[in-house]
MDAnalysis code that builds the backbone (N, CA, C; Angstrom):
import MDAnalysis as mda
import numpy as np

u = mda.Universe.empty(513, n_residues=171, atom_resindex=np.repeat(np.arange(171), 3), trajectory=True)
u.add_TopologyAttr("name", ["N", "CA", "C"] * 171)
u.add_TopologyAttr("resid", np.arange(1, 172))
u.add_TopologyAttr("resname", ["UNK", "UNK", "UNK", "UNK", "UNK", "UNK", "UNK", "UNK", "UNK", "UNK", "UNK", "UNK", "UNK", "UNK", "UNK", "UNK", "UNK", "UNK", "UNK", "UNK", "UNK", "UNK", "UNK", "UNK", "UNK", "UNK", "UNK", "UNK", "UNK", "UNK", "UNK", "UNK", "UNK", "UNK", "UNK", "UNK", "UNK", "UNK", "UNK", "UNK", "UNK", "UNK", "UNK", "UNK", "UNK", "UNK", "UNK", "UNK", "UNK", "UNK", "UNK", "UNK", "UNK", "UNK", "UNK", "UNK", "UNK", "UNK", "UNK", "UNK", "UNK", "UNK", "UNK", "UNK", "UNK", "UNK", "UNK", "UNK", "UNK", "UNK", "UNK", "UNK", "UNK", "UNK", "UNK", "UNK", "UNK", "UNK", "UNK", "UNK", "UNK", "UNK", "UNK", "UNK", "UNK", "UNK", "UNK", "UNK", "UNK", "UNK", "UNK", "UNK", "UNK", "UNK", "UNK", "UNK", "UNK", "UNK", "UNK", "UNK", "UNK", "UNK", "UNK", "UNK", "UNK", "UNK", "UNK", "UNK", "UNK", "UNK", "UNK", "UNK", "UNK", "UNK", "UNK", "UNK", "UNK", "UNK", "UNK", "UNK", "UNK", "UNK", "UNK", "UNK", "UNK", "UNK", "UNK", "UNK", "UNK", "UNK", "UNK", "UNK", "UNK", "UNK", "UNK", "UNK", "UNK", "UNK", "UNK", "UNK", "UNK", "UNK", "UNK", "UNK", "UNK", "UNK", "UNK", "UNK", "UNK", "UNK", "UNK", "UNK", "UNK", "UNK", "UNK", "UNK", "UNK", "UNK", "UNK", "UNK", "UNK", "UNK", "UNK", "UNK", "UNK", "UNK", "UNK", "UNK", "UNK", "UNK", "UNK"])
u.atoms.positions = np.array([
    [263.648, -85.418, 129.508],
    [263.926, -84.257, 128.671],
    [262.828, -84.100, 127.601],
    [262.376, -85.070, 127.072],
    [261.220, -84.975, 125.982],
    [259.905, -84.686, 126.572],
    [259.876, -84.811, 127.896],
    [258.390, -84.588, 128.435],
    [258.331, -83.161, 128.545],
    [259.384, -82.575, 128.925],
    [259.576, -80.997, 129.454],
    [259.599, -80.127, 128.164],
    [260.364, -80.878, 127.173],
    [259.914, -79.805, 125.626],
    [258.715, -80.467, 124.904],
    [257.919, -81.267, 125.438],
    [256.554, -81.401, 124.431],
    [255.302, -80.589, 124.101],
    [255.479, -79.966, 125.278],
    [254.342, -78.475, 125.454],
    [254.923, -77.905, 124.367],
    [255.905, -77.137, 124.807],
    [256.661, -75.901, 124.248],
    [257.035, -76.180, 122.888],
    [257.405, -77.211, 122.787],
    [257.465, -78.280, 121.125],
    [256.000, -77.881, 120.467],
    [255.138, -77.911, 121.183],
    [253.490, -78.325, 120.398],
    [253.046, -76.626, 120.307],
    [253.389, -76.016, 120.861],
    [252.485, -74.845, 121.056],
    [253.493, -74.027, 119.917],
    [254.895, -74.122, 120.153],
    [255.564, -73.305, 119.009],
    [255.562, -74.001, 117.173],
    [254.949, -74.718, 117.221],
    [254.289, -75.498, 115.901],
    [252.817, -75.270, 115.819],
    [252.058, -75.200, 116.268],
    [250.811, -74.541, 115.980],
    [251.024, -72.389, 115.803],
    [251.869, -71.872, 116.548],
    [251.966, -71.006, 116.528],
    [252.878, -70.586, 114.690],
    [253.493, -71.506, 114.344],
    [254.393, -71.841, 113.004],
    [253.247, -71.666, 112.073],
    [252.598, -73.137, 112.428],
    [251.945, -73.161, 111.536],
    [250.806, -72.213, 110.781],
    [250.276, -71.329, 112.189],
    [249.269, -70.216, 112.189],
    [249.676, -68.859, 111.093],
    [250.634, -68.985, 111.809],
    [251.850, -68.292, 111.112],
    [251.956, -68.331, 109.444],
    [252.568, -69.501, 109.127],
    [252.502, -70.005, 107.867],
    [251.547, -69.845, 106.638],
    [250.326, -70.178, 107.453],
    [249.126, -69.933, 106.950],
    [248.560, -68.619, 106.819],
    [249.063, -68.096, 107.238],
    [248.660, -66.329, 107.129],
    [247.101, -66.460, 108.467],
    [247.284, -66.702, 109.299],
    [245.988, -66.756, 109.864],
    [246.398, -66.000, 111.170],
    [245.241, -65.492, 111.348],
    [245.312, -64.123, 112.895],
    [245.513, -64.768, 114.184],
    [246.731, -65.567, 114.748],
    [246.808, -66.396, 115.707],
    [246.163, -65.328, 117.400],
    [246.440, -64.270, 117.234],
    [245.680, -63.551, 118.692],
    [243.920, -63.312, 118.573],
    [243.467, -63.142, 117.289],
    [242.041, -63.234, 116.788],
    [241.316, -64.246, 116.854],
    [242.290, -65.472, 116.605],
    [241.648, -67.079, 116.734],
    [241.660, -67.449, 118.119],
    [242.726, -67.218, 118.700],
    [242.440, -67.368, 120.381],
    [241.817, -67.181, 121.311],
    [240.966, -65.502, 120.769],
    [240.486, -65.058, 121.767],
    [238.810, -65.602, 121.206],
    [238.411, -65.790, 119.882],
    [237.099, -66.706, 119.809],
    [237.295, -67.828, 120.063],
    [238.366, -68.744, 120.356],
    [238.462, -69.996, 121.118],
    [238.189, -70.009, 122.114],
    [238.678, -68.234, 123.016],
    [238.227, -68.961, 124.024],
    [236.865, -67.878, 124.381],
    [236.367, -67.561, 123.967],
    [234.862, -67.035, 123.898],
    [233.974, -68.009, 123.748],
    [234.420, -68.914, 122.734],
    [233.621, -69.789, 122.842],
    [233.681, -71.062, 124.262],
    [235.000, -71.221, 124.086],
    [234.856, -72.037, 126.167],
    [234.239, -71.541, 126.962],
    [234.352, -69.963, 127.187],
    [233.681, -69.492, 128.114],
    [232.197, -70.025, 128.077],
    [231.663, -69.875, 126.500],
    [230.008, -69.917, 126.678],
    [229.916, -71.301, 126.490],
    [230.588, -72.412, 126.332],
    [230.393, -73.665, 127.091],
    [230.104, -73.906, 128.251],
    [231.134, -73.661, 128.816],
    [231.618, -73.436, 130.507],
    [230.769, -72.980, 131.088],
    [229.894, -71.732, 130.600],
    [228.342, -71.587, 131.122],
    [227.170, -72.250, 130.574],
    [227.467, -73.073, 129.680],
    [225.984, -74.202, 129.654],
    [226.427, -75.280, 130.227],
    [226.877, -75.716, 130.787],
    [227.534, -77.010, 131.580],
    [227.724, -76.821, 132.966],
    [227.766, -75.422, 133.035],
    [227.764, -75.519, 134.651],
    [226.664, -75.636, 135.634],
    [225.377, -76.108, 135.021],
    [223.598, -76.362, 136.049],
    [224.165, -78.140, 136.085],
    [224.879, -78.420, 135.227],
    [225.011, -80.656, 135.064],
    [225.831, -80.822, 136.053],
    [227.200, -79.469, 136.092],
    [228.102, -80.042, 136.621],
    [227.475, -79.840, 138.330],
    [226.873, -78.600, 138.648],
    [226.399, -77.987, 139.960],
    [225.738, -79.551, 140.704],
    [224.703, -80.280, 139.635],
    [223.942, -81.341, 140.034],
    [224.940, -82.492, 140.416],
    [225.790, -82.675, 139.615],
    [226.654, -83.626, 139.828],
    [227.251, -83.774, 141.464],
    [228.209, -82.562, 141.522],
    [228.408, -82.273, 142.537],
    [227.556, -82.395, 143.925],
    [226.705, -81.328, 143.356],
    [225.595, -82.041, 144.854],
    [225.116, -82.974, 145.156],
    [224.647, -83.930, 144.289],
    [224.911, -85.363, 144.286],
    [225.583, -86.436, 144.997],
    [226.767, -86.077, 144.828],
    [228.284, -86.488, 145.215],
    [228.326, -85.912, 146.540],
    [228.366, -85.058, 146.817],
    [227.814, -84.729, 147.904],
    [226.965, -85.196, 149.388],
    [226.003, -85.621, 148.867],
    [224.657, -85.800, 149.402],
    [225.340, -87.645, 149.901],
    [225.806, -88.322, 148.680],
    [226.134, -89.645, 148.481],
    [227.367, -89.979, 150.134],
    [227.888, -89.204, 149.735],
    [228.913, -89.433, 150.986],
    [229.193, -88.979, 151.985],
    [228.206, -87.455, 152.363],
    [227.491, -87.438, 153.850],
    [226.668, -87.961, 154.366],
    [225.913, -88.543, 153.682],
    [224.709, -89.495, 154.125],
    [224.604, -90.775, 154.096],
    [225.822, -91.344, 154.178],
    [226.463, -92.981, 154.594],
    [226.235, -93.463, 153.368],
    [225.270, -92.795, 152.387],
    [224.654, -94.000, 151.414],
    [226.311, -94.739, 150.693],
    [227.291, -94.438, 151.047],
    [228.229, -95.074, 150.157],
    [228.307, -96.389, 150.747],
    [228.194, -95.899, 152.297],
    [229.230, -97.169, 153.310],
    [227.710, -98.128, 152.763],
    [226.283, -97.918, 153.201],
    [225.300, -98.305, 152.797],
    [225.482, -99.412, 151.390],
    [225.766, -98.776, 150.352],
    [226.003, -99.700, 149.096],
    [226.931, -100.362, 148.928],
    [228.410, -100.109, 149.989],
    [229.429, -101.266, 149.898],
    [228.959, -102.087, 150.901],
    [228.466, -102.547, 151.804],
    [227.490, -103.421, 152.487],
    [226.774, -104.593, 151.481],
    [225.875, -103.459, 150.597],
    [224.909, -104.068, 150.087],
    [225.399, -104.840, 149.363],
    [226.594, -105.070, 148.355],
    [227.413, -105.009, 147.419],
    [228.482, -106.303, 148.070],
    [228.880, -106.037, 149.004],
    [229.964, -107.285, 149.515],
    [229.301, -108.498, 149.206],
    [228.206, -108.989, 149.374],
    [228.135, -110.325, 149.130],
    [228.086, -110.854, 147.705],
    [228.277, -109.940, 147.032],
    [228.072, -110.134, 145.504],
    [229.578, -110.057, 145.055],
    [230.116, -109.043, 145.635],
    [231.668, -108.465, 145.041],
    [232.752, -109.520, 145.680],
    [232.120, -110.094, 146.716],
    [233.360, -111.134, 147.596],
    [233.493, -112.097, 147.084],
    [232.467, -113.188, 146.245],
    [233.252, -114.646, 145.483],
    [233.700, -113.818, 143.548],
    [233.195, -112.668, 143.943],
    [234.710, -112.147, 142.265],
    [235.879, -111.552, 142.789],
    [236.533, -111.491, 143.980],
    [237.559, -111.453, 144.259],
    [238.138, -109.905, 144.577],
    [236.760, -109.143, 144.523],
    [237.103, -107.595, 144.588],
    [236.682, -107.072, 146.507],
    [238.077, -106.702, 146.706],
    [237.856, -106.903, 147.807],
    [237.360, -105.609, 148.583],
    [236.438, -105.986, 149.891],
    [235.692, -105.123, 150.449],
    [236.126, -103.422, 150.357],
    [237.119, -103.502, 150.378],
    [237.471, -102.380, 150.627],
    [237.799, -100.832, 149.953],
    [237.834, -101.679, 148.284],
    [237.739, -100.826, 146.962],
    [236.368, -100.644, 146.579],
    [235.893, -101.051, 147.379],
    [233.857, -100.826, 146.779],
    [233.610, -99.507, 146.704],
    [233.977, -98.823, 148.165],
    [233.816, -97.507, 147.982],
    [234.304, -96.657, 146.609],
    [235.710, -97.319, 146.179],
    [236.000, -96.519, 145.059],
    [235.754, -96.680, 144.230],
    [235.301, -97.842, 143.350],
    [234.691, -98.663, 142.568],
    [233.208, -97.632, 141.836],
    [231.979, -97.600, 143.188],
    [230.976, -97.009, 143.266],
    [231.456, -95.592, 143.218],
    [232.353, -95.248, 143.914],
    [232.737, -93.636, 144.014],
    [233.444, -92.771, 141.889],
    [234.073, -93.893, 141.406],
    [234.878, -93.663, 139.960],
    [233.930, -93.016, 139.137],
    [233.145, -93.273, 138.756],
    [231.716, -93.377, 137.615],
    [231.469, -91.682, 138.163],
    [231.729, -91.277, 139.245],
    [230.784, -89.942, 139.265],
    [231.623, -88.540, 140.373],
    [232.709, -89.371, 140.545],
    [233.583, -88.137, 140.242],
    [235.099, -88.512, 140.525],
    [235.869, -87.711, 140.293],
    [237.416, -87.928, 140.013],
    [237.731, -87.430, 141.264],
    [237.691, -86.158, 141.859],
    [238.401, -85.895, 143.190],
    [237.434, -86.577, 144.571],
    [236.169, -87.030, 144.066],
    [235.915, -87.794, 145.110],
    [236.808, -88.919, 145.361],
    [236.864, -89.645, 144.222],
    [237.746, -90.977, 144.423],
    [238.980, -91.129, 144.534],
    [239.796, -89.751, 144.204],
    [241.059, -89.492, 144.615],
    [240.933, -89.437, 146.058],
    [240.117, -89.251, 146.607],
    [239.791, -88.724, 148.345],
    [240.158, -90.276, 148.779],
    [238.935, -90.908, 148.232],
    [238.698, -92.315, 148.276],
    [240.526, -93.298, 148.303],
    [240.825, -93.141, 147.336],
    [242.000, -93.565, 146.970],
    [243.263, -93.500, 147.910],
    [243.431, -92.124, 148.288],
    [244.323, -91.417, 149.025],
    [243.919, -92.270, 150.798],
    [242.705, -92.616, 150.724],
    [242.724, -92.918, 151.942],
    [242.958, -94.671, 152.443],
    [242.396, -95.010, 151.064],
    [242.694, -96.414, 150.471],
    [244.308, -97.136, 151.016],
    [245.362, -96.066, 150.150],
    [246.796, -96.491, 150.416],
    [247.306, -95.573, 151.678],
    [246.859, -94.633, 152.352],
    [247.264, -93.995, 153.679],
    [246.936, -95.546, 154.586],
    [245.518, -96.451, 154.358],
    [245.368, -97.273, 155.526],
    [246.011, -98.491, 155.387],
    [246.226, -99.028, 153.730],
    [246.721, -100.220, 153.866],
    [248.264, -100.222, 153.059],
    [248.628, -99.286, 152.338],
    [249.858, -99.260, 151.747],
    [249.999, -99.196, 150.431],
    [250.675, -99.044, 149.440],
    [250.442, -98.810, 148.025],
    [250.855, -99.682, 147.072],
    [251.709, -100.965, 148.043],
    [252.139, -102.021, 147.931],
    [251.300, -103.137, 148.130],
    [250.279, -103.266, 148.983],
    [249.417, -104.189, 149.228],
    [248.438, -104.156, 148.250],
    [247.921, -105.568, 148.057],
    [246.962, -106.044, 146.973],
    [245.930, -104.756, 146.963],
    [245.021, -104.651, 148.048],
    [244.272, -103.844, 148.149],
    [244.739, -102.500, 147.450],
    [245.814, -102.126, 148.184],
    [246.643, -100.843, 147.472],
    [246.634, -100.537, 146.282],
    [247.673, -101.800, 145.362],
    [247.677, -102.312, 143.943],
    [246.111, -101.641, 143.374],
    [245.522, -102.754, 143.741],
    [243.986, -102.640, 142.797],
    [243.184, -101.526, 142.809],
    [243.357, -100.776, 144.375],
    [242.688, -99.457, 143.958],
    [243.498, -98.469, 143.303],
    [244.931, -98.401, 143.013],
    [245.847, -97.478, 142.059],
    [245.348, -98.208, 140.713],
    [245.276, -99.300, 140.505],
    [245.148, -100.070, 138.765],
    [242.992, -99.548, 138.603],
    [242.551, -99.044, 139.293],
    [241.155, -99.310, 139.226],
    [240.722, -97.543, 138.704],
    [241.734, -97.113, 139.721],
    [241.809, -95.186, 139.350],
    [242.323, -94.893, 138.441],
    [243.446, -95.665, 137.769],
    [243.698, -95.219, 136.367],
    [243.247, -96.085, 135.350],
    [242.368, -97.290, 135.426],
    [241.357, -98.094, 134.254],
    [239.911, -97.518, 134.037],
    [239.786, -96.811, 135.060],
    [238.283, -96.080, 135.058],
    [238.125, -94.950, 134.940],
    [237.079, -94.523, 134.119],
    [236.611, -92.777, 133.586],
    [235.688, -92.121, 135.132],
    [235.737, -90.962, 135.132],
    [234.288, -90.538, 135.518],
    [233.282, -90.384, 134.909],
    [231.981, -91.014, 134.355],
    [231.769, -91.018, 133.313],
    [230.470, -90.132, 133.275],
    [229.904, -90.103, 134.560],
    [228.696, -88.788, 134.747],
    [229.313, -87.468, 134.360],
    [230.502, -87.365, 135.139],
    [230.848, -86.009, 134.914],
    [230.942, -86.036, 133.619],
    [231.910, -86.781, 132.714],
    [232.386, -86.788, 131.241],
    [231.426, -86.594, 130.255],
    [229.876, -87.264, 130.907],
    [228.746, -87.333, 129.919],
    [227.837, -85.777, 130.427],
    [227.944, -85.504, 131.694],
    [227.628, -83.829, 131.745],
    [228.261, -82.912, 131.284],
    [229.890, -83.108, 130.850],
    [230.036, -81.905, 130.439],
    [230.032, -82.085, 128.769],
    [230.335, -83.164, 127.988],
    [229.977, -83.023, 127.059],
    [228.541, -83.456, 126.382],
    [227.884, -84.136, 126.873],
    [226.646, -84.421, 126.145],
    [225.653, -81.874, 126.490],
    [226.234, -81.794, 127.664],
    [225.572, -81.078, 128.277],
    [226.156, -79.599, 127.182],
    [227.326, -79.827, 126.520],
    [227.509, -79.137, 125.952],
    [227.218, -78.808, 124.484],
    [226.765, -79.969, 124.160],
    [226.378, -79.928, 122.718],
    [224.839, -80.218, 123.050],
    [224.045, -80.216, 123.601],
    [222.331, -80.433, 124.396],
    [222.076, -81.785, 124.357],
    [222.764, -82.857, 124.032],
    [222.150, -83.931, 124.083],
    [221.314, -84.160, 125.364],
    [220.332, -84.938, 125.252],
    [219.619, -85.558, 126.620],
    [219.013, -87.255, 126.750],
    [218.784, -87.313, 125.321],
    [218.807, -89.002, 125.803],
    [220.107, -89.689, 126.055],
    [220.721, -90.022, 126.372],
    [221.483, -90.968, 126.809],
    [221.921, -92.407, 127.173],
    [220.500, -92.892, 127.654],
    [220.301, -94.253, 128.106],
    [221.584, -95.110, 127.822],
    [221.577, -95.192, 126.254],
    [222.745, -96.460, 125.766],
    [224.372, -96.104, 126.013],
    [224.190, -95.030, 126.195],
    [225.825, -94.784, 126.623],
    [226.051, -94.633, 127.753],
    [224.848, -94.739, 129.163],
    [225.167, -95.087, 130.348],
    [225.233, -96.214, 130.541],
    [224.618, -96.979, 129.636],
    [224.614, -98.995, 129.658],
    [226.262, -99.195, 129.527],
    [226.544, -98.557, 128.209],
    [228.228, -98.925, 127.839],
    [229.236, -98.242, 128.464],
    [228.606, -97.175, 129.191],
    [230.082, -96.753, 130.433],
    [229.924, -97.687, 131.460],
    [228.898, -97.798, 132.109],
    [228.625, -98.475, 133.155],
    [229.553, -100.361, 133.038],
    [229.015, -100.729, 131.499],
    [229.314, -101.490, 131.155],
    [231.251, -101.973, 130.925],
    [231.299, -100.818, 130.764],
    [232.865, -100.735, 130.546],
    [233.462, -100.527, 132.268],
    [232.906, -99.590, 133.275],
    [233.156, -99.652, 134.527],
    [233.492, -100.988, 134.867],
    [232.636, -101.808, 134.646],
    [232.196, -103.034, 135.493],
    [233.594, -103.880, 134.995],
    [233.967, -103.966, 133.652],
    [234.938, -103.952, 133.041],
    [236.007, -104.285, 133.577],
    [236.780, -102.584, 134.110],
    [238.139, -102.044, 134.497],
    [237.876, -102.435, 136.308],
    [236.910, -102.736, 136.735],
    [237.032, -103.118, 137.888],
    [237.425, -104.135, 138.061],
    [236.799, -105.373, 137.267],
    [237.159, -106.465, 137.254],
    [238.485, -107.129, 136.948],
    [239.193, -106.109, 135.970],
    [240.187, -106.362, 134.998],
    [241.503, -105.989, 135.903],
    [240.808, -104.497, 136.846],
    [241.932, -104.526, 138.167],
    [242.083, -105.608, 138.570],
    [241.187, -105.953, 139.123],
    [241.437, -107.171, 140.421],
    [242.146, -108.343, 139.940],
    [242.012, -109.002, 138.430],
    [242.337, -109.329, 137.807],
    [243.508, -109.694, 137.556],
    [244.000, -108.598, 137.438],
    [245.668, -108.367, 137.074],
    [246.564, -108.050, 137.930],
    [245.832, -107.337, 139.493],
    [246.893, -107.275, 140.068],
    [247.255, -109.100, 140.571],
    [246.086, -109.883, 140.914],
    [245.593, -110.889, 141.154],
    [247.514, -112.176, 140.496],
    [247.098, -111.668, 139.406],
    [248.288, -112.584, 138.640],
    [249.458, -111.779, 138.631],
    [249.792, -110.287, 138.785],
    [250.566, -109.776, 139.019],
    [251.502, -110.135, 140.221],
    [250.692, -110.481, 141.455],
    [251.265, -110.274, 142.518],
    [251.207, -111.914, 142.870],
    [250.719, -113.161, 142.262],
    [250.957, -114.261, 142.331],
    [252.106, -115.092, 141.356],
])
């Protein structure tokens, strides 16, 4: 019951409050969203790249390619072959790895370890290309370097921290 009035809770309290304040709540809305719009068009050449990217990555084997490359490194930390794809897939986009995911527990179950860790791995991990294209891309930033070290860094993280936990979870 509290989830279903929290919208409608939040929006008729900002609308109060607008209110309250004597402020033009249909005037403020529509430069709110004038201004999304002209976000939404400087972000959309990062997001286009992204995409094609993503793209390119998983018609052209290079995924199956890097979970290969990757197993002999990922197999004595306990992350097993089979979340690599999603692992590598998280960082750079969300409905790719939902793809990823979806196909994850269609083959082995949502109950099985494997299962477990790729559901605990999709909700511990950001997309963080996309996240850093649409906002660095929206305010112009372009160096970046150190905050791909510390997403990346934090990835490496929530992967581990899956395996981790389902690890003692399920023992």
């Amino acid at each position: 019951m509290i989830s279903i009035m929290a919208i409608p809770f939040i929006m008729t309290t900002i609308i109060l409050h607008g209110l309250i304040k004597g402020i033009n709540i249909y005037e403020t809305f529509i430069e709110g969203a004038k201004e999304g719009f002209t976000t939404a068009i400087k972000i959309m050449p990062y997001l286009v790249a992204i995409f094609l990217a993503i793209g390119i990555l998983r018609r052209s084997g290079g995924l199956n390619y890097l979970t290969s490359l990757l197993s002999p490194i990922t197999k004595p930390l306990g992350i097993p072959p089979e979340v690599l794809p999603l692992a590598l897939m998280r960082p750079f986009s969300g409905s790719g790895s939902l793809g990823i995911l979806k196909d994850i527990i269609t083959t082995y179950g949502p109950d099985s370890f494997v299962g477990r860790v790729a559901s605990t791995m999709m909700g511990s991990a950001e997309t963080i290309f996309f996240t850093m294209a649409v906002y660095f891309g929206a305010v112009g930033i372009q160096k970046s370097r150190h905050t791909v070290v510390a997403a990346l860094l934090s990835h490496l993280a929530a992967v581990l921290a899956s395996v981790l936990i389902c690890r003692i979870i399920l023992f």
